[in-house]
C-alpha positions as CSV (number, residue, x, y, z in Angstrom):
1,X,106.5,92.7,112.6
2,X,107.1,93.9,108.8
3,X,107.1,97.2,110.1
4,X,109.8,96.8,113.0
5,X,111.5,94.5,110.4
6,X,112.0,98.2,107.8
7,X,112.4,100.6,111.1
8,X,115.6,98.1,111.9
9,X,117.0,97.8,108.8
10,X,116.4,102.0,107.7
11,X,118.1,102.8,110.6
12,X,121.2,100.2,110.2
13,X,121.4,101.0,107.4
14,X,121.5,105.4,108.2
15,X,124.0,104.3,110.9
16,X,126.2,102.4,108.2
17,X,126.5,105.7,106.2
18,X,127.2,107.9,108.6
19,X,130.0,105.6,110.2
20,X,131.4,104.9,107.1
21,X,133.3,107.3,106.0
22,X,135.7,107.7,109.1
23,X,137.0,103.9,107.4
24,X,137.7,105.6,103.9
25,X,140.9,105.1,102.9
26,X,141.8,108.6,103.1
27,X,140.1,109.4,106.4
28,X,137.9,112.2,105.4
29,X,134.4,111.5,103.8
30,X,134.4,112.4,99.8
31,X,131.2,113.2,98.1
32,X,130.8,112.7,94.6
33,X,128.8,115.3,92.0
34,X,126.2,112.8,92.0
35,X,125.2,113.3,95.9
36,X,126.6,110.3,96.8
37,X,129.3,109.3,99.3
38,X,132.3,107.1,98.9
39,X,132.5,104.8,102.6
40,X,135.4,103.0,101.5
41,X,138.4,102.7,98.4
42,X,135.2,100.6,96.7
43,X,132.2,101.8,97.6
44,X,129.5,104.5,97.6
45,X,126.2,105.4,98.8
46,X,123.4,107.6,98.0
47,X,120.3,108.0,100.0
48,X,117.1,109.5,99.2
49,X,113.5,110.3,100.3
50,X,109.7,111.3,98.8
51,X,107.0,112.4,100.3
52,X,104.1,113.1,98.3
53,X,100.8,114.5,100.0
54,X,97.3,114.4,98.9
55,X,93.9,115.6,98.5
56,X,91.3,114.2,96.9
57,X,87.7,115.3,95.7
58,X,85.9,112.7,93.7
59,X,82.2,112.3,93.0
60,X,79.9,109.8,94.3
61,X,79.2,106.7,92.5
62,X,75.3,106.4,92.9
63,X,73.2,103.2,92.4
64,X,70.5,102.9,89.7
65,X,67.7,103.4,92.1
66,X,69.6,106.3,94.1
67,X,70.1,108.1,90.4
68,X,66.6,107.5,89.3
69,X,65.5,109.1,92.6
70,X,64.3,113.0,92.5
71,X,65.0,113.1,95.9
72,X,69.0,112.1,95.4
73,X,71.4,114.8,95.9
74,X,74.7,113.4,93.8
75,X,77.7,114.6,96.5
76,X,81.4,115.1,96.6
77,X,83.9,112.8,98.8
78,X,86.8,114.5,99.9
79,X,89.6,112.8,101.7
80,X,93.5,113.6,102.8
81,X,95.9,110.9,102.4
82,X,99.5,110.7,102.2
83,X,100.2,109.0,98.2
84,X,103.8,108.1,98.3
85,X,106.8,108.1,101.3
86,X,110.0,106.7,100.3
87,X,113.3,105.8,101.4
88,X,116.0,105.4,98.6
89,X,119.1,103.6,98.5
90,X,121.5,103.2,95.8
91,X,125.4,103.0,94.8
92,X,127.9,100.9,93.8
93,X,130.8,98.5,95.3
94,X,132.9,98.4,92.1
95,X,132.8,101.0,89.0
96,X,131.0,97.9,87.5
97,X,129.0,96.8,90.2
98,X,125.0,99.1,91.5
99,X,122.5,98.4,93.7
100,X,119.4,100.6,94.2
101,X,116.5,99.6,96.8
102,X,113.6,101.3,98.3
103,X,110.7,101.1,101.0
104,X,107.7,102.4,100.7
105,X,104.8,103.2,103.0
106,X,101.6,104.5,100.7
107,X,98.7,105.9,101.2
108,X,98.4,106.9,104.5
109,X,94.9,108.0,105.5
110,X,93.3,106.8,102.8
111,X,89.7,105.9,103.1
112,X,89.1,102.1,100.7
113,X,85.8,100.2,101.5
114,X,85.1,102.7,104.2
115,X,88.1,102.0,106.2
116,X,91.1,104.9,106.7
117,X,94.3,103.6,106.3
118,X,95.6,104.8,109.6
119,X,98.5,102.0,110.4
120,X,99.9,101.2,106.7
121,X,102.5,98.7,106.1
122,X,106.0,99.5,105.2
123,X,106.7,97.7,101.6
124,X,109.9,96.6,100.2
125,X,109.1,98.5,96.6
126,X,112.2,98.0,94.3
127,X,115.7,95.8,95.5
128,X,118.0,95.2,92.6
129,X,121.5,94.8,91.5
130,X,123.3,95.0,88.5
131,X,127.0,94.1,86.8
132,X,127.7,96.4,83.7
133,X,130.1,94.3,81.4
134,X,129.9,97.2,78.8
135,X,127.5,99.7,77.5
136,X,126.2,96.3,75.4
137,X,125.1,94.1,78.0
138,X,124.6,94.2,81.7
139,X,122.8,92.1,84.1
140,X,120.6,93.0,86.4
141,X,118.3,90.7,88.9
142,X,115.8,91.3,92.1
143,X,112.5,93.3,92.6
144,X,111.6,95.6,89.7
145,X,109.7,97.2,87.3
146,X,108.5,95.0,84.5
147,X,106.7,95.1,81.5
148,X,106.5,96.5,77.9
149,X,105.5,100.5,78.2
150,X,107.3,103.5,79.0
151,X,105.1,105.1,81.1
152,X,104.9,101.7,82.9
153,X,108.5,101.9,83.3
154,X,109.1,105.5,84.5
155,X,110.1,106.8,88.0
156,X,107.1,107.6,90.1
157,X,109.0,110.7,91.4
158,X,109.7,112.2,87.5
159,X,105.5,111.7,86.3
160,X,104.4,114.7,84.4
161,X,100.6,114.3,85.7
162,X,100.0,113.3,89.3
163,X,100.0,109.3,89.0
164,X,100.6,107.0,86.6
165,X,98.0,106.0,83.4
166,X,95.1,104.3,85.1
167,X,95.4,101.0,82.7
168,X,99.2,101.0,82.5
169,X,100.0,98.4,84.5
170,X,96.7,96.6,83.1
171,X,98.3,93.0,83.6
172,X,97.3,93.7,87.0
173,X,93.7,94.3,86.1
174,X,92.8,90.9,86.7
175,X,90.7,89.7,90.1
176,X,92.9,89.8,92.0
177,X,96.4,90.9,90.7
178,X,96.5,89.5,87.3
179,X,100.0,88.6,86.9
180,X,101.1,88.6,90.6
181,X,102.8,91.9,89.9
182,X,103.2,94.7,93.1
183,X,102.3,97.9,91.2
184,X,104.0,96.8,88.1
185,X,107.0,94.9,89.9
186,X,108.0,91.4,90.1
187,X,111.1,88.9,91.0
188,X,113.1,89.2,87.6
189,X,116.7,88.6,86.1
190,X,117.4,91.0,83.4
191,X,119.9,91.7,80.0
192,X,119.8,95.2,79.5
193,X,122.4,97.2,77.0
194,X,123.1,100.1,74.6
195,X,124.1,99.9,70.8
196,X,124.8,102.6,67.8
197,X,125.9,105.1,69.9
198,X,123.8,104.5,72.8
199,X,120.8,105.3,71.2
200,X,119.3,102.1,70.4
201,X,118.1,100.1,74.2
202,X,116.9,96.7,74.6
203,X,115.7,95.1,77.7
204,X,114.8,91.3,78.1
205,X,113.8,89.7,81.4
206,X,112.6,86.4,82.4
207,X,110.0,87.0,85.5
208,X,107.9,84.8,88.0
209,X,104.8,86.3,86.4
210,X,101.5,84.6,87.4
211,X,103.1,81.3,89.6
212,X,100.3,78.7,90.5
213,X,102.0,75.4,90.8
214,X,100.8,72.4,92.8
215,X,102.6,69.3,93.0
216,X,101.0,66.7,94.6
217,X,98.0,68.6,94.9
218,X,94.2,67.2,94.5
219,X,93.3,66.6,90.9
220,X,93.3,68.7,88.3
221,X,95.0,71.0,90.2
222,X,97.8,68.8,90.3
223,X,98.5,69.6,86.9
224,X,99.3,73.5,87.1
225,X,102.2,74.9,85.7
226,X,103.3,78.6,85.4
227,X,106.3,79.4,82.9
228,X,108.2,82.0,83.2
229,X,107.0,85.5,82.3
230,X,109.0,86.8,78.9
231,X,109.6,90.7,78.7
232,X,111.1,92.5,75.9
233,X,111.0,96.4,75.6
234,X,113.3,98.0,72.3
235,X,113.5,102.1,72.2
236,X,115.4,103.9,69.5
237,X,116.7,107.4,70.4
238,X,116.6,109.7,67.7
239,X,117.6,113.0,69.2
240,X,119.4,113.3,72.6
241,X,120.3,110.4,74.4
242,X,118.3,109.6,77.2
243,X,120.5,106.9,78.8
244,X,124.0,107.6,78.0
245,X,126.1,105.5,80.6
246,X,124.7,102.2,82.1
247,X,128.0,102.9,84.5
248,X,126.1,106.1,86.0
249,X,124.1,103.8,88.4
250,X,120.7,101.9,88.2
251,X,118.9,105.2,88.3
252,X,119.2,105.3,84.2
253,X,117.2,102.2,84.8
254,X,113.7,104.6,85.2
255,X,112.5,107.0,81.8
256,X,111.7,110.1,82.9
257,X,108.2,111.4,82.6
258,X,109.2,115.5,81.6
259,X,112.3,117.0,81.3
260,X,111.1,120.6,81.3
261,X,112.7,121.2,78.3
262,X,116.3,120.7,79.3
263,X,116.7,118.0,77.1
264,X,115.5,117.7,72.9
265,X,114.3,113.8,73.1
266,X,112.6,112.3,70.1
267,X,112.5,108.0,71.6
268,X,109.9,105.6,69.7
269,X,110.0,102.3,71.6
270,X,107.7,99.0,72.1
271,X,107.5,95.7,73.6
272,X,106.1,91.8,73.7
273,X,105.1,90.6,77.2
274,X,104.3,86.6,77.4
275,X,103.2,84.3,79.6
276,X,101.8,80.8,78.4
277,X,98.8,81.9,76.5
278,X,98.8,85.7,78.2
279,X,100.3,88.3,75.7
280,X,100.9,91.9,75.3
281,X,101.7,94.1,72.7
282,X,102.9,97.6,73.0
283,X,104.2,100.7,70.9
284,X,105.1,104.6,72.9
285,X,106.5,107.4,71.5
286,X,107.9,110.2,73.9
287,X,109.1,113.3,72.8
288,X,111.0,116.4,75.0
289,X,112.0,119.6,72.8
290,X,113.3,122.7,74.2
291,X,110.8,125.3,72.8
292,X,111.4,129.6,73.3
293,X,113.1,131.2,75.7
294,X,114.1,127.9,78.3
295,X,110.4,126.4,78.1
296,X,109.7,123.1,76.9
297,X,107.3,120.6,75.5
298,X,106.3,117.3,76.2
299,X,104.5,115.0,74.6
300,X,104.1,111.0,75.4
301,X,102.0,108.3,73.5
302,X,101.3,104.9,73.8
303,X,99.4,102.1,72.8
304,X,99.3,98.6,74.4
305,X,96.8,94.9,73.4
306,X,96.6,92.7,76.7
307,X,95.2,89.4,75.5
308,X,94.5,87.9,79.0
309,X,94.5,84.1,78.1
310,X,95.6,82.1,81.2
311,X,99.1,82.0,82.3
312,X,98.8,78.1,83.6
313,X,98.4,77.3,79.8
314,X,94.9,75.9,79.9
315,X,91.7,76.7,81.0
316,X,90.0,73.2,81.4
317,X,91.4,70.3,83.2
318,X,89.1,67.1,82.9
319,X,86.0,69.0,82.1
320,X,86.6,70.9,85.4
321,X,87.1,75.5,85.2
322,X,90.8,75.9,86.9
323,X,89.1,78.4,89.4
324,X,92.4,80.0,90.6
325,X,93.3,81.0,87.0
326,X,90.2,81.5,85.8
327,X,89.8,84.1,88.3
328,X,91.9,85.9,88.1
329,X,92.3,86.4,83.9
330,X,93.4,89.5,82.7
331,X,90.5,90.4,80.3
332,X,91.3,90.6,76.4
333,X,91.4,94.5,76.4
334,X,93.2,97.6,73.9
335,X,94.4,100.6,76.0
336,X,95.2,103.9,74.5
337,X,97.2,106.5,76.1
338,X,98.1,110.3,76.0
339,X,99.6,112.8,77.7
340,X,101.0,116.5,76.8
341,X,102.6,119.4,79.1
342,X,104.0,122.8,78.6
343,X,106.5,124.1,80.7
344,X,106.6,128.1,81.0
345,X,109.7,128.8,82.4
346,X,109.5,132.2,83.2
347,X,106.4,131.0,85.2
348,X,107.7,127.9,86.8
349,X,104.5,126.4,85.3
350,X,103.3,123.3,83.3
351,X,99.4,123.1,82.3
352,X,99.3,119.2,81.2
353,X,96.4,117.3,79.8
354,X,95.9,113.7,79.2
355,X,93.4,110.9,77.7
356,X,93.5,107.2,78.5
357,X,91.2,104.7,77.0
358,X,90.5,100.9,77.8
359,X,88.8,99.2,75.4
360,X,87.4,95.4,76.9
361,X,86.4,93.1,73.8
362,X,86.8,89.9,76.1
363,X,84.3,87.1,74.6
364,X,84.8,85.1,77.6
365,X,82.6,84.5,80.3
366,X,85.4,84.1,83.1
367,X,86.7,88.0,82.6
368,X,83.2,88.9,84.0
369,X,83.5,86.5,86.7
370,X,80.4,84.6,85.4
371,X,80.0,81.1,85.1
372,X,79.7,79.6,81.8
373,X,76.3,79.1,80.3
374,X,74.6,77.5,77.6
375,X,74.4,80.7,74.9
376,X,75.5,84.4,75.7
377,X,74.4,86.4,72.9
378,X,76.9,89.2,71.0
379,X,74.5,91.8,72.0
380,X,74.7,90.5,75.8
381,X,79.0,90.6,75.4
382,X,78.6,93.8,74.1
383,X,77.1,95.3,77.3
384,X,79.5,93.0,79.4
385,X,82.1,95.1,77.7
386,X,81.0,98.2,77.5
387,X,80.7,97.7,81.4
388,X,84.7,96.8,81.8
389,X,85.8,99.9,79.3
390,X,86.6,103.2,80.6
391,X,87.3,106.8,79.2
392,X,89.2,109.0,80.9
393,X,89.9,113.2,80.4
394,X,92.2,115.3,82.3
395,X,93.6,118.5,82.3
396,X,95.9,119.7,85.0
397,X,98.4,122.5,86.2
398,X,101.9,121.6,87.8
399,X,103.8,124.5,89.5
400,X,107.5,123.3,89.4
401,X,109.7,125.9,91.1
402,X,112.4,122.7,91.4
403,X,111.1,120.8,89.1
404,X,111.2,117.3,90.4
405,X,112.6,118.0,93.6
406,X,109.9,119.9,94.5
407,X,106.3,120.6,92.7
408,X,102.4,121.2,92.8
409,X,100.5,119.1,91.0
410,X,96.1,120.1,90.6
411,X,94.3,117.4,87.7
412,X,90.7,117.5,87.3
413,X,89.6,114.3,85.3
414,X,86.2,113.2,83.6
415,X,85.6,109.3,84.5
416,X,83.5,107.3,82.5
417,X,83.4,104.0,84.9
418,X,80.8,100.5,86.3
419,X,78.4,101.6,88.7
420,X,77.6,98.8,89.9
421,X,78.7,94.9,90.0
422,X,78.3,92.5,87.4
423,X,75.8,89.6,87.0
424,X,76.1,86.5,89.0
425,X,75.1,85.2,85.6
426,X,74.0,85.8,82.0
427,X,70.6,84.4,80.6
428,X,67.5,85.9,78.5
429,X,65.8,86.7,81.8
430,X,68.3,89.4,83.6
431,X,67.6,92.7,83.2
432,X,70.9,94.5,83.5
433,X,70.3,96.3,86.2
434,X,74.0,98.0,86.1
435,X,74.7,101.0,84.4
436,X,77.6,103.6,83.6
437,X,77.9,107.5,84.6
438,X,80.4,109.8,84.3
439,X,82.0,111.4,87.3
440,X,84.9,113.8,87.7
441,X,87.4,113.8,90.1
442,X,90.0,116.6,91.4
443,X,93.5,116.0,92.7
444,X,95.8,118.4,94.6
445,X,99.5,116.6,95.3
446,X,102.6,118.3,96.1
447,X,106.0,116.3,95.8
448,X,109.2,116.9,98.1
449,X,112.2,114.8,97.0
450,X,116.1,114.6,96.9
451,X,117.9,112.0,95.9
């Protein structure tokens, strides 16, 4: 029913645009330098679409007896899927007045748990508005990206490697969804403006975040609250300017992940993320500079703390674990992140590489999903978190003939990652049977957009 739900709604909304433009008050269609098209005195559109196809190669994840076996032979899973398709809508009914939304139907063909994704769903991915009062303050409210980080707050279609950091949106990282977050989204209202010359950005929004209340509901669950989710992101812009009119349209909402060197970007930003006792804590610094004869560099760093607490407030009601936010705890955690590219111009090439680190030092039982017992020793947390952390090395090569519009993406990546799943629980008598191995993984994606 979702599905037939989109199909209708795509093609009303194709039909809208095409029609409109016989209404315009000059009765010819006008198209602006933007791509879009004016249907009326008021307003314009713009549409868009991505496709992004896929194949994977990634190693086996053996068990401890399969890689204690002679006999094993490790081997290679291979798999075709379809990443990303889009549609992309955005424009404006007054100078002062954007909207921007998008569907999304991902990975298509994708094998998960031994099942190929074969009939996908069609997600509503981003739906916002926003009223620009001045380049000071606008508001904007719907479905969108949230959270502290710039690479958790760039445009899927400008990445400079083939997907996002693997721990960036690590407020998800809980069991399930941490947060309640759609691949870093969530229901928000946001104040967003531009000061000294457009070079200074803040961005404050007040989210649903992690919601678990339950009036009337059997004790102590009664007793849940959620408070609002608290974001605030500053980034100071010390060369060009990277957003230099909030009236150009919600697409100055996403950072851009390379600019191939058309642009000499020097941006240092950071954030706070809160929710009752959940914080985060993040620093980034992105820098773009035109190097040679049109070729460019690119360089992105960031750093983030996720303190996982519980988002309710409290993690014991009457002597009783609050199982659905217990659950699902984000675990106390330190991510690191890198990335670098060079564009050759003369080439239409970019050889990137990359390193991302999580770092788990979560004392608390619950982030392993394990009950609560009498003593766990620190040498016993230590192995629980040396089991959550991951390392992660890539190196890639992008061939960009149209840069974003069109691309090649290859990344082969060293993993080090959990073999196995934890402990039902912790006591002097398990014998860790888990262990960790590194495995690499190879990624071949092209991109076709326009938008």
């Amino acid at each position: 029913m979702e599905r037939h739900c989109s199909r209708w709604i795509a093609i009303a909304l194709l039909a809208f645009a095409v029609g409109g433009p016989a209404n315009a008050q000059e009765g010819t269609p006008v198209t602006y330098d933007d791509g879009s098209l004016r249907l009326n005195k008021d307003v314009s559109i713009r549409i868009g679409g991505l496709l992004q196809p896929s194949l994977e190669l990634q190693q086996d994840l053996p068990t401890a007896a399969q890689d204690s076996s002679s006999a094993y032979n490790r081997r290679w899973q291979h798999q075709m899927f379809i990443r990303r398709m889009r549609l992309l809508f955005s424009g404006k009914v007054t100078p002062s007045f954007t909207f921007f939304f998008d569907f999304e139907v991902a990975t298509v063909g994708r094998i998960t748990s031994g099942v190929k994704n074969m009939t996908p769903s069609v997600n509503l991915l981003d739906a916002q508005m926003a009223y620009i009062a001045s380049q000071e303050f606008s508001i904007m409210s719907g479905l969108m990206l949230i959270g502290p980080t710039r690479n958790g707050l760039q445009g899927a279609i400008s990445l400079m490697p083939v997907n996002y950091g693997a721990y960036t949106f690590g407020a998800n990282n809980g069991s399930p969804n941490g947060l309640d977050n759609f691949v870093g989204r969530d229901v928000a209202v946001m104040a967003r403006g531009l000061f000294n010359e457009n070079r200074l950005e803040y961005r404050l929004s007040v989210s649903d975040g992690r919601s678990r209340a339950n009036p009337g509901g059997p004790a102590p669950l009664e007793a849940l609250y959620s408070p609002f989710r608290t974001t605030l992101r500053l980034q100071y812009d010390f060369c060009d300017k990277q957003t230099p009119d909030l009236f150009g349209g919600i697409g100055y909402y996403y950072y851009t992940g390379t600019y191939f060197g058309k642009k000499d970007v020097l941006a240092l930003g950071g954030g706070v993320d809160l929710q009752g006792n959940y914080s985060s804590y993040a620093a980034d610094l992105f820098l773009d500079h035109p190097m040679g004869e049109g070729d460019g560099l690119t360089v992105s760093l960031g750093y983030q703390m996720l303190d996982g607490g519980y988002p309710d407030g409290s993690e014991i009601s009457n002597g009783v674990a609050r199982a659905d936010a217990i659950s699902r705890l984000v675990p106390k955690q330190n991510v690191l992140f890198a990335e670098a590219g060079y564009y050759i111009k003369s080439l239409n090439l970019q050889p990137v590489a990359k390193f991302e680190s999580r770092m788990v030092t979560s004392k608390n039982p619950y982030a392993y999903a394990l009950s609560p017992v009498a003593a766990i020793t620190d040498a016993q947390y230590t192995y629980l978190q040396d089991l959550k952390s991951e390392t992660r090395f890539g190196l890639g090569l992008n061939y960009v003939p149209r840069w974003h519009n069109f691309n090649v993406k290859a990344m082969w990546e060293m993993v080090s990652d959990t073999q196995a799943g934890l402990v039902s629980a912790v006591n002097a008598s398990n014998p860790y049977p888990e262990f960790k191995k590194s495995f690499m993984l190879f990624t071949l994606q092209g991109q076709w957009m326009f938008f």
